[in-house]
Wavefront OBJ file of the C-alpha trace (Angstrom):
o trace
v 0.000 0.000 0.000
v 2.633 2.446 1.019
v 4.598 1.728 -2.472
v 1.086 2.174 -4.168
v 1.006 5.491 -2.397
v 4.079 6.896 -2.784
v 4.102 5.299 -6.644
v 0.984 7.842 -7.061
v 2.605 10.665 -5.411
v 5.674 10.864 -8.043
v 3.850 9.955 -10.825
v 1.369 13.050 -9.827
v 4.763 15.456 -10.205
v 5.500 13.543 -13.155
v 2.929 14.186 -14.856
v 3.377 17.899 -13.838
v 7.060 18.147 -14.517
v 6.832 16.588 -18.094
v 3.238 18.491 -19.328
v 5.831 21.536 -18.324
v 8.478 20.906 -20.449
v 5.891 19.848 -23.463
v 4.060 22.818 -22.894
v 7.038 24.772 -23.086
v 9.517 23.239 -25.725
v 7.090 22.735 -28.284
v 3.304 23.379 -28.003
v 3.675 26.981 -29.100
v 6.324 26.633 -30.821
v 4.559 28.521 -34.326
v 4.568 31.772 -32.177
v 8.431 31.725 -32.972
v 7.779 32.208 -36.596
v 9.614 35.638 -37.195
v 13.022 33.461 -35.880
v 12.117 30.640 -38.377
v 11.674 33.205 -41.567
v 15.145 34.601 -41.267
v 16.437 30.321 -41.664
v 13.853 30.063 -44.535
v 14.600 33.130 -46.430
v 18.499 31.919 -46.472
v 17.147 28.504 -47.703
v 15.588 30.527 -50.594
v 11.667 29.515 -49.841
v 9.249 31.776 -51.573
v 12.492 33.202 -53.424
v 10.611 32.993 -56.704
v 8.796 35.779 -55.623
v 11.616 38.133 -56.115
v 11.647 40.116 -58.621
v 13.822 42.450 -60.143
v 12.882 45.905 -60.451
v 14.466 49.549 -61.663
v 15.136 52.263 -59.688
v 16.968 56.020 -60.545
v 19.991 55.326 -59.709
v 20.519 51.111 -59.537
v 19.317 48.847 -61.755
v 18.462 45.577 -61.581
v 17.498 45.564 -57.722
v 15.468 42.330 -56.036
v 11.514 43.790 -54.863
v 10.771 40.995 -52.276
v 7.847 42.208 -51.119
v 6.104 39.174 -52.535
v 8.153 37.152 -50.400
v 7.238 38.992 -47.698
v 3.692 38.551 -48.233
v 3.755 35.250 -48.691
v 5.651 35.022 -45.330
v 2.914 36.568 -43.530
v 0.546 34.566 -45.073
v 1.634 31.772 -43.544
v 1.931 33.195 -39.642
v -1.629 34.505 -40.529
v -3.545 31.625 -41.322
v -1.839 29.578 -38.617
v -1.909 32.209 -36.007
v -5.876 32.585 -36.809
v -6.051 28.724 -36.785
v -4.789 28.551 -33.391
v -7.136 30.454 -31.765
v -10.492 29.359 -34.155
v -9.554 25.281 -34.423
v -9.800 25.140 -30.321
v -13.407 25.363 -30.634
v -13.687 21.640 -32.355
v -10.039 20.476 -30.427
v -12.318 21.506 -27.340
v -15.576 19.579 -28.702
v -12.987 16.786 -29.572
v -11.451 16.199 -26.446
v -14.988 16.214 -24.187
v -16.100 13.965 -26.383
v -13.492 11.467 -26.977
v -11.040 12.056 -23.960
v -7.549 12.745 -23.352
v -5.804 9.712 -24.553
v -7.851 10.005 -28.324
v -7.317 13.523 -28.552
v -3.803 13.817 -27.574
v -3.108 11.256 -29.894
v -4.389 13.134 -32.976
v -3.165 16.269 -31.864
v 0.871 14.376 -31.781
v -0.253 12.631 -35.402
v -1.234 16.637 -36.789
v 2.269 18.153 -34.745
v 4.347 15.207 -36.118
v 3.238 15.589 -39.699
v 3.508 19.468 -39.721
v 7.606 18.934 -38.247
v 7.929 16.550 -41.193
v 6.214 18.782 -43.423
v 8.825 21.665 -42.770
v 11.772 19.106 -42.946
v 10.607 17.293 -46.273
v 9.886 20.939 -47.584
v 12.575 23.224 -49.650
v 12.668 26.055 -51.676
v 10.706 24.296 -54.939
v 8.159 22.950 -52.533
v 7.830 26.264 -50.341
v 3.747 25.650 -49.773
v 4.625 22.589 -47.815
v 5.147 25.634 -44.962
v 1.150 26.516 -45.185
v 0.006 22.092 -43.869
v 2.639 22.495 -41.673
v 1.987 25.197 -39.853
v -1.114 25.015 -39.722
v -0.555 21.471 -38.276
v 2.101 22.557 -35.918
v -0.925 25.045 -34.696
v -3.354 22.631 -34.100
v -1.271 19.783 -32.719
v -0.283 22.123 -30.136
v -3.655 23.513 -29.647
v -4.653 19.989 -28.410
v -1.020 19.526 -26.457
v -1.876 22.475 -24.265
v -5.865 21.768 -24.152
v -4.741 18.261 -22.671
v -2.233 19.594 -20.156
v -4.362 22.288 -18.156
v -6.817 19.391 -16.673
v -3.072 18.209 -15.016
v -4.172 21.154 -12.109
v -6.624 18.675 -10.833
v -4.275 16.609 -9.543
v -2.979 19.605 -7.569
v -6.485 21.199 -5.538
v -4.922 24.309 -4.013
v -2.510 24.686 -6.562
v -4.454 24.158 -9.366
v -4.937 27.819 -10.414
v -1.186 28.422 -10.950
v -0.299 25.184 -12.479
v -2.858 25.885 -15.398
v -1.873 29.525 -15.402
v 1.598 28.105 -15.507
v 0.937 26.115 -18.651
v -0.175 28.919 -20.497
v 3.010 30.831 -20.035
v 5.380 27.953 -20.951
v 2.736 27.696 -24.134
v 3.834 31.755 -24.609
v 7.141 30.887 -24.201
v 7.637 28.014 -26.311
v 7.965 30.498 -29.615
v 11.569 30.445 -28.061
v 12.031 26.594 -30.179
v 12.457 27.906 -33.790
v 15.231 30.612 -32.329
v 16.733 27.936 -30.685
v 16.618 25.859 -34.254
v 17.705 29.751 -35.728
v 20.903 29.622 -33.927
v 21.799 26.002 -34.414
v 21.028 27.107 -37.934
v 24.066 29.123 -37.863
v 26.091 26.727 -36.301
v 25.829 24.669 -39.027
v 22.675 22.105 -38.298
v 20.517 22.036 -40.761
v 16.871 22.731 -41.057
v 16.207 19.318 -41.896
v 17.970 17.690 -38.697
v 16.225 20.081 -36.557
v 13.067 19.056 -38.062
v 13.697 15.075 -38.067
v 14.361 15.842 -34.500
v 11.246 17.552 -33.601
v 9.582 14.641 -34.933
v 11.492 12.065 -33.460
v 10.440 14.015 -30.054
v 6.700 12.729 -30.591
v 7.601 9.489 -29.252
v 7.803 11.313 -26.088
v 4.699 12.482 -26.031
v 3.473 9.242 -27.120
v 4.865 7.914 -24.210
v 3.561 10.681 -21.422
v 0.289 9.723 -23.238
v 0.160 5.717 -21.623
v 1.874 6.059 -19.009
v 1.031 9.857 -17.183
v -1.630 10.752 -18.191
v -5.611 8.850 -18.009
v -7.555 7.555 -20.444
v -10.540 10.146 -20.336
v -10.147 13.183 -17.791
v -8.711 14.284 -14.727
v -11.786 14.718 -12.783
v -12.119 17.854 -10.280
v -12.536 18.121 -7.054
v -10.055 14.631 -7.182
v -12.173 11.502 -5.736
v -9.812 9.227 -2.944
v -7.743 6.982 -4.427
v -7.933 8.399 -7.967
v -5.159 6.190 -10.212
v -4.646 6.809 -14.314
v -2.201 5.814 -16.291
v 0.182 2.565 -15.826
v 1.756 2.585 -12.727
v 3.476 0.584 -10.873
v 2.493 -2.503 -8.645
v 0.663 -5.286 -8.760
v -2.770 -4.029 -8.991
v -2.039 -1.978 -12.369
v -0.644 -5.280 -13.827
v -3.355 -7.200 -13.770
v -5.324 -4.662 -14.625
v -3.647 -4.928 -18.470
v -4.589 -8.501 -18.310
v -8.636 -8.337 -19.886
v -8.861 -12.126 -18.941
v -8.735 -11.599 -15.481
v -11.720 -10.786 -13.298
v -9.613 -8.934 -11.228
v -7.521 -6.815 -14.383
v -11.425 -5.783 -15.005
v -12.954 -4.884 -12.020
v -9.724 -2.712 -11.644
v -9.914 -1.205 -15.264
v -13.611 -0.784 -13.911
v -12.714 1.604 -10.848
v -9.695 3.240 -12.537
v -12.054 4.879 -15.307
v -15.202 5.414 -12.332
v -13.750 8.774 -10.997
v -14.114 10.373 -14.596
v -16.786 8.909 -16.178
v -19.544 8.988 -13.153
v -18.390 11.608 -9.998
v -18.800 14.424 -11.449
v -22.680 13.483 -13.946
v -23.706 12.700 -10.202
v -23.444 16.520 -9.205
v -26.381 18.236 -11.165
v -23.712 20.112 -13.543
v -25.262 22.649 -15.860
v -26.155 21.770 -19.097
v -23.384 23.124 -21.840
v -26.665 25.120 -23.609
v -27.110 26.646 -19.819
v -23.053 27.036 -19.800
v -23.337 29.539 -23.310
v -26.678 31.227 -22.325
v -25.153 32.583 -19.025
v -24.026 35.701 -17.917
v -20.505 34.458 -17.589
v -19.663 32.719 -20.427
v -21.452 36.154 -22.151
v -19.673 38.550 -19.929
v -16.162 36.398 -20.264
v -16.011 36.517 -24.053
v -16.252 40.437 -23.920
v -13.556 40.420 -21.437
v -10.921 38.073 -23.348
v -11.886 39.664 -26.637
v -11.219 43.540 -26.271
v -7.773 42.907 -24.471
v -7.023 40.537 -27.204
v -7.646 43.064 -29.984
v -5.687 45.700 -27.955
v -2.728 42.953 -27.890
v -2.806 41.782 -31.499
v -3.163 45.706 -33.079
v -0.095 46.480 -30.769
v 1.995 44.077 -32.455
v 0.232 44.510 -35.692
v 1.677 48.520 -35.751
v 4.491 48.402 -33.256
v 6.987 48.635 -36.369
v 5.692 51.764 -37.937
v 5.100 53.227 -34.157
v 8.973 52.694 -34.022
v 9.489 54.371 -37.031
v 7.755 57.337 -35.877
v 9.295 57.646 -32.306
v 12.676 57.207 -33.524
v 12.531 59.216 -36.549
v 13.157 55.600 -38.793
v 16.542 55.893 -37.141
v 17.344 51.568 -38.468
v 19.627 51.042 -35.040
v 17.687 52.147 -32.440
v 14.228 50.395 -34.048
v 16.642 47.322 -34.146
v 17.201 47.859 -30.531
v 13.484 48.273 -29.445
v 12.522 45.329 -31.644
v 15.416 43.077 -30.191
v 13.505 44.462 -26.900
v 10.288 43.306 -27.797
v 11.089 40.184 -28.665
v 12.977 39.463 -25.318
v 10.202 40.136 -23.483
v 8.293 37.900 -25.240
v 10.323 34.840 -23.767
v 9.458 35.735 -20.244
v 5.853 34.910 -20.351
v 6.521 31.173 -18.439
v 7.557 33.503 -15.693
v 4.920 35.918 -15.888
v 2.119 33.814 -16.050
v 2.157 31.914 -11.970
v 2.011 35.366 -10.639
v -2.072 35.077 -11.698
v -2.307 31.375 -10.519
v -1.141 32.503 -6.995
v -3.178 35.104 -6.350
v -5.937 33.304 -7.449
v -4.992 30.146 -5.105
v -4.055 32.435 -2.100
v -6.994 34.516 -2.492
v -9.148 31.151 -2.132
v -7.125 30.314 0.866
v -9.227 32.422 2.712
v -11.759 31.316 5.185
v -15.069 30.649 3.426
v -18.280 32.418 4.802
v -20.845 30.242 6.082
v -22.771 28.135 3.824
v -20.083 29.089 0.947
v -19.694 26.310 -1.432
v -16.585 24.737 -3.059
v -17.054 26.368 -6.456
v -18.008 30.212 -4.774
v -14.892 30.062 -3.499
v -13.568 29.492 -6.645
v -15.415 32.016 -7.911
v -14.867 34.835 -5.106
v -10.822 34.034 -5.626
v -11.101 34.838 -9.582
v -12.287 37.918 -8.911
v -9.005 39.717 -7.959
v -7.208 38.296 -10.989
v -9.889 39.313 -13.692
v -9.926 42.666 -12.431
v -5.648 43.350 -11.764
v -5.864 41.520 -15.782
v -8.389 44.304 -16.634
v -6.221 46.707 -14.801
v -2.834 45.766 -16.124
v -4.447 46.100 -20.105
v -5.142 49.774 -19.522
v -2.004 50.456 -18.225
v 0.068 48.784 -21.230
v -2.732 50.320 -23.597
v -1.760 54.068 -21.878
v 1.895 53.533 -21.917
v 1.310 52.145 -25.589
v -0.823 55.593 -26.470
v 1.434 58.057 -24.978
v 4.472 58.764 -27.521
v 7.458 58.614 -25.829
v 10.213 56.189 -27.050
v 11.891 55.318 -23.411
v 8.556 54.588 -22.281
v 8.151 51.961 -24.430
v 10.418 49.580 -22.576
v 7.551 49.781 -19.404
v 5.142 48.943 -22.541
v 6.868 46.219 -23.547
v 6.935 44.867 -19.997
v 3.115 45.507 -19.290
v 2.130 43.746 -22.420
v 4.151 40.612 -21.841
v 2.803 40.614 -18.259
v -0.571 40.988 -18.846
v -0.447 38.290 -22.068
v 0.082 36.544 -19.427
v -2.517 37.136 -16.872
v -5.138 37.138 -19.836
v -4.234 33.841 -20.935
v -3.462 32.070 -18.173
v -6.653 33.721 -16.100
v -8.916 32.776 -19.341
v -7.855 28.936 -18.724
v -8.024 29.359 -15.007
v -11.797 31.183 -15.223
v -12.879 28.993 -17.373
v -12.076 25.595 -14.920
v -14.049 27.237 -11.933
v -16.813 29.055 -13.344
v -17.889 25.917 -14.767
v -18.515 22.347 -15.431
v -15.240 20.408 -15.785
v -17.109 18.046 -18.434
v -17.353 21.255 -21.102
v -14.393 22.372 -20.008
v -12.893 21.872 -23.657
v -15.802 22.627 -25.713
v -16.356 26.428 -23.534
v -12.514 27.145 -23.920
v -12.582 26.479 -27.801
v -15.663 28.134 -28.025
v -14.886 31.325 -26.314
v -11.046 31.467 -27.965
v -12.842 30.696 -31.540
v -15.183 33.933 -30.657
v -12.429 36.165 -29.588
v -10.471 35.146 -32.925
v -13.840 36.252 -34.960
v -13.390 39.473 -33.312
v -9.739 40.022 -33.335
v -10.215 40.291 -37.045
v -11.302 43.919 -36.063
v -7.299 44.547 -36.395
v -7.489 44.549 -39.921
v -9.908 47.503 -40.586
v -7.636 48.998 -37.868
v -4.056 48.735 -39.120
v -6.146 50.248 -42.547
v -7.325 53.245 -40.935
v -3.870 53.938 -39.666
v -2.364 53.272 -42.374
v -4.491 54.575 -45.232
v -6.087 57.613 -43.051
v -4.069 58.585 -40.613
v -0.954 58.460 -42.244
v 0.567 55.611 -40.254
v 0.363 57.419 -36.570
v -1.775 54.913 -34.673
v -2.341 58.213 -31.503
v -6.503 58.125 -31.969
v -7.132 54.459 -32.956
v -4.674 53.687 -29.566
v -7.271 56.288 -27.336
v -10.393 54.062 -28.946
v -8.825 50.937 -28.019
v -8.256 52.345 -24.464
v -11.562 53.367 -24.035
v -12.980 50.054 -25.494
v -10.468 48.233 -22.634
v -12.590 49.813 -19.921
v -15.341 47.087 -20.702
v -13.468 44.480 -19.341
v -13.747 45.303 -15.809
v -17.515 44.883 -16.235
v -16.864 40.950 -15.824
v -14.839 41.219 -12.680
v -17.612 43.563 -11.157
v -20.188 41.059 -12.141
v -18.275 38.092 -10.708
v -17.743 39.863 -7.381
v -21.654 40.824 -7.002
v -22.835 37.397 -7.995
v -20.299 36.369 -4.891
v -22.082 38.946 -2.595
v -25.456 38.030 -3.569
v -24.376 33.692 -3.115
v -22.848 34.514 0.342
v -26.067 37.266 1.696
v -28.346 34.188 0.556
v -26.918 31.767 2.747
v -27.048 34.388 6.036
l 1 2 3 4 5 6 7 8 9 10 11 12 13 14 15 16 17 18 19 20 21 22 23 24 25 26 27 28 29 30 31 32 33 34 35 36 37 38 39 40 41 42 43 44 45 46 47 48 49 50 51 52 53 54 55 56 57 58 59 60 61 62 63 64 65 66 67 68 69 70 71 72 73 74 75 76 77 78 79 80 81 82 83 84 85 86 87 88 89 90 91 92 93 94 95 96 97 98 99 100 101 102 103 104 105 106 107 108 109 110 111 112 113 114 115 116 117 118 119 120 121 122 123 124 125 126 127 128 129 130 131 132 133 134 135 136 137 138 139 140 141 142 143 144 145 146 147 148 149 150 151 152 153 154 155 156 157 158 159 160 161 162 163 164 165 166 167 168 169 170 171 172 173 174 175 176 177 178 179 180 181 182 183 184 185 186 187 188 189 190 191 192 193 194 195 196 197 198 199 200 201 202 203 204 205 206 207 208 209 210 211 212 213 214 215 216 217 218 219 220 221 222 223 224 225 226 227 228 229 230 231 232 233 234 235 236 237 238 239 240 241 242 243 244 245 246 247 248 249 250 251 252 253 254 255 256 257 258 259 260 261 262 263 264 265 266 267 268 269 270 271 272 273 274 275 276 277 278 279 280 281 282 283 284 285 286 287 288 289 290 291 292 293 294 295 296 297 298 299 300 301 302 303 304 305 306 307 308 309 310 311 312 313 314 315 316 317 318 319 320 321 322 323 324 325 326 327 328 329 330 331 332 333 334 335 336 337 338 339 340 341 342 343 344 345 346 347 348 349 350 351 352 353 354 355 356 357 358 359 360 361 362 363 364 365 366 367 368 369 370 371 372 373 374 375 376 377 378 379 380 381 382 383 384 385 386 387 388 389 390 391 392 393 394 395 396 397 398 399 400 401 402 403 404 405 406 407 408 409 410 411 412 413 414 415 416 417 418 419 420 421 422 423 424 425 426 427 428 429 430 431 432 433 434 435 436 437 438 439 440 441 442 443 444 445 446 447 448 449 450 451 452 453 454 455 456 457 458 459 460 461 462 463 464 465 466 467 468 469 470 471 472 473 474 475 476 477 478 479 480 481
C-alpha cells in the first residue's frame, strides 16, 4: 500500500514536470515564426517571388515584397487557426477524452515537423500544412495539459496559469533551431528531430496521463495511467476478473463523480451571464494585444525618426520580453490560489470560493491592459520599454486567467468545448485589427495616436466581468445568512 502510495505521489509530479516541459519546448512553438523566416529566407523559400525591379539610380534591384507577403501569409492563417480550431479540439477532447485527442493532436504536430523538414525552396507551400498542423497539434497539447491542475487542488490555479506561459514561451524553439542554424545544423535535422520528439509524447500519453479526464474536485484513491504494482498489472490482463474490475474503478472517478453533481447543461453554460460577460472580457484585451503588435513597427518608425539602429534595438527588446511569459504567467495562478485560501463564509460552497478568488485576478488583468494600452498611447520612445513589460505581463494574466476562469466558473465536463468556443469567438473578433491597421495606415498616415485612445476606451469594458463576478459572490454569500 505504502509503495502504491508513494508510486501515485511521483507519478502526480511527473505528470506535472513533463506536461511543463511539453508545454514549453514545443506546443507553441509557431509563435516563434519571425526566428524561423530569417532560416527560410536563407534557404531561398518563396524566393521565386523576387523580382527584379528599376530604380533612378541602380538597376536591376530584387523587390521581395512578394516574399514577404507570402511570409505573412503563412503566420496569418496559422496564427488565426490557433485560436479558431480550439473550438472543435475543445468539442474533440470532451467527447473522446484525453488519450484520443492527444493522440491526434501528436499525429497533426508530427506531420507538420515533417512537413517543414521534407519541404525546400521548390516545394515552399509545404510551410502553409505544416503550420497550420504545428498550430493545431499544439492547440490539443496544451488543451490536454491544463486538466493536469486537478491533480494539484490548491494549486491548481497556478499550475494551469503556468501552462499557459510555458505555451507563450515556447515560440523560443524555432530561435533555438535559428541559432543552431548558424552553427551549421541544418533545417532538416532540426526538423527530423522535432519529430522524433513525438515518441515522447506518445509515451507521457500511456503512461502519465488517463484515459478520459482528470476529474475535479479529485475523488480518494484516484489512479490513471500505468503505474506501478501489482494491482495496475493485472489490470492490463482483460482475462482476469480482477484486471477488469480494476480497469472498472480506474475509469469510475471520470466517467460517473462528477454526472452525479447536477452540472449545468453546456446550452445553460453559453446562455449565461458568464460565459457572455467572459467573451467580452478576453476579446477587447485581445484586440488591444494583437493591433499592438500589428503597428508596433511603424510606431517605431515614428518615435525614432526611422533611425534603423535604435528600431533594431526596441525590436530586439520586444522580442525578449516575449520569452518571459513562463515567468509571468504563476504570478495570476497565486493570487488566485491564495486569495481562495481564505476562510469561506458560512454556507459558501466549493465552487463560490472558486469564484470569489477569480475575482481579484480578472480585475488586476483588466487593470494591467489599460495600463500597457496608456503607456502604448502616450508617444514617448523610453517609455516603451515599461510597454513592452506591461504587455508581456498581462499576455500573461489574460491567458493564463482565461484557462483558469474557465475551470471554476464551470462544469469540468465542457471544459474543452467552452474554452474552444470562447477562444474561436475572440479570434472572430480580433479580425477587427485589420480595418484597424487600414485606418492607420491609409487615413491617418501611419500614426496609430486616436485608434490607440479608442482601443483604451474600449479596454474599460473588461472590468464589467470582474464587477459582475464579485456581485454574484455577494449576492451567493447574503443568501446563505
Amino acid at each position: 500500500m505504502l509503495c502504491l502510495k508513494r508510486c501515485s505521489h511521483v507519478r502526480r509530479w511527473l505528470t506535472f514536470a513533463t506536461g511543463l516541459v511539453e508545454c514549453l519546448c514545443f506546443a507553441g512553438a509557431v509563435f516563434g515564426w519571425a526566428s524561423l523566416v530569417f532560416v527560410l529566407k536563407s534557404e531561398g523559400y518563396f524566393s521565386s517571388l523576387c523580382v527584379n525591379s528599376t530604380t533612378i539610380n541602380v538597376t536591376h534591384a530584387l523587390d521581395c515584397r512578394g516574399q514577404d507577403e507570402q511570409f505573412s501569409l503563412v503566420f496569418t492563417i496559422a496564427s488565426f487557426l490557433n485560436n479558431f480550431l480550439t473550438l472543435p479540439n475543445g468539442f474533440f477532447f470532451d467527447h473522446f477524452g484525453t488519450a484520443v485527442a492527444r493522440l491526434f493532436g501528436i499525429f497533426l504536430y508530427t506531420m507538420g515537423t515533417l512537413f517543414v523538414a521534407l519541404s525546400y525552396a521548390d516545394l515552399s507551400v509545404l510551410l502553409f500544412p505544416a503550420m497550420s498542423s504545428l498550430a493545431a497539434g499544439g492547440s490539443l497539447l496544451l488543451i490536454s495539459n491544463m486538466q493536469v491542475g486537478n491533480l494539484f487542488g490548491a494549486r491548481r490555479s497556478t499550475i494551469i496559469t503556468l501552462y499557459n506561459g510555458a505555451f507563450d514561451s515556447s515560440s523560443a524553439l524555432f530561435l533555438i533551431l535559428k541559432l543552431l542554424h548558424e552553427a551549421g545544423i541544418p533545417l532538416l535535422a532540426s526538423f527530423l528531430f522535432l519529430s522524433a520528439c513525438s515518441v515522447f509524447h506518445v509515451l507521457r500519453t500511456f503512461f502519465l496521463l488517463p484515459l478520459k479526464f482528470i476529474p475535479y474536485p479529485l475523488p480518494e484513491k484516484y489512479t490513471y495511467g500505468i503505474s506501478c504494482g501489482r494491482s495496475t498489472f493485472q489490470s492490463l490482463e482483460p482475462s482476469t476478473e480482477s484486471g477488469i474490475a480494476k480497469a472498472s474503478s480506474e475509469e469510475a472517478p471520470s466517467e460517473t463523480d462528477i454526472p452525479l453533481k447536477q452540472e449545468k447543461s453546456f446550452r445553460e453554460c453559453l446562455l449565461s451571464r458568464f460565459f457572455f460577460l467572459h467573451v467580452i472580457w478576453l476579446s477587447v484585451m485581445q484586440l488591444r494585444h494583437y493591433l499592438f503588435i500589428g503597428t508596433l513597427n511603424p510606431m517605431l518608425q515614428r518615435l525614432t525618426a526611422g533611425e534603423p539602429a535604435l528600431v533594431s534595438q526596441y525590436i530586439n527588446a520586444f522580442a525578449v520580453t516575449q520569452m518571459c511569459g513562463v515567468l509571468c504567467a504563476p504570478w495570476n495562478g497565486l493570487i488566485m490560489d491564495r486569495h481562495k485560501g481564505k476562510p469561506r463564509a458560512a454556507g459558501e460552497s466549493e465552487r463560490d470560493a472558486d469564484l470569489r478568488s477569480s475575482v481579484l485576478s480578472l480585475a488586476l488583468t483588466a487593470f494591467q491592459c489599460l495600463m500597457f494600452s496608456l503607456c502604448a498611447t502616450i508617444p514617448s520612445l523610453p517609455l516603451q520599454y515599461v510597454t513592452f513589460i506591461l504587455q508581456v505581463l498581462n499576455r500573461s494574466f489574460l491567458y493564463g486567467g482565461n484557462a483558469a476562469f474557465i475551470s471554476v466558473a464551470f462544469p469540468s465536463c465542457h471544459f474543452g468545448k467552452l474554452f474552444g468556443l470562447i477562444m474561436a469567438l475572440s479570434a472572430l473578433f480580433s479580425i477587427l485589427q485589420y480595418p484597424c491597421v487600414t485606418l492607420v495606415k491609409d487615413v491617418l498616415n501611419g500614426d496609430p495616436f486616436y485608434v490607440n485612445v479608442g482601443l483604451t476606451i474600449l479596454s474599460l469594458l473588461a472590468f464589467i466581468h470582474p464587477i459582475s463576478v464579485y456581485l454574484h459572490c455577494r449576492r451567493q454569500r447574503t443568501s446563505t445568512l
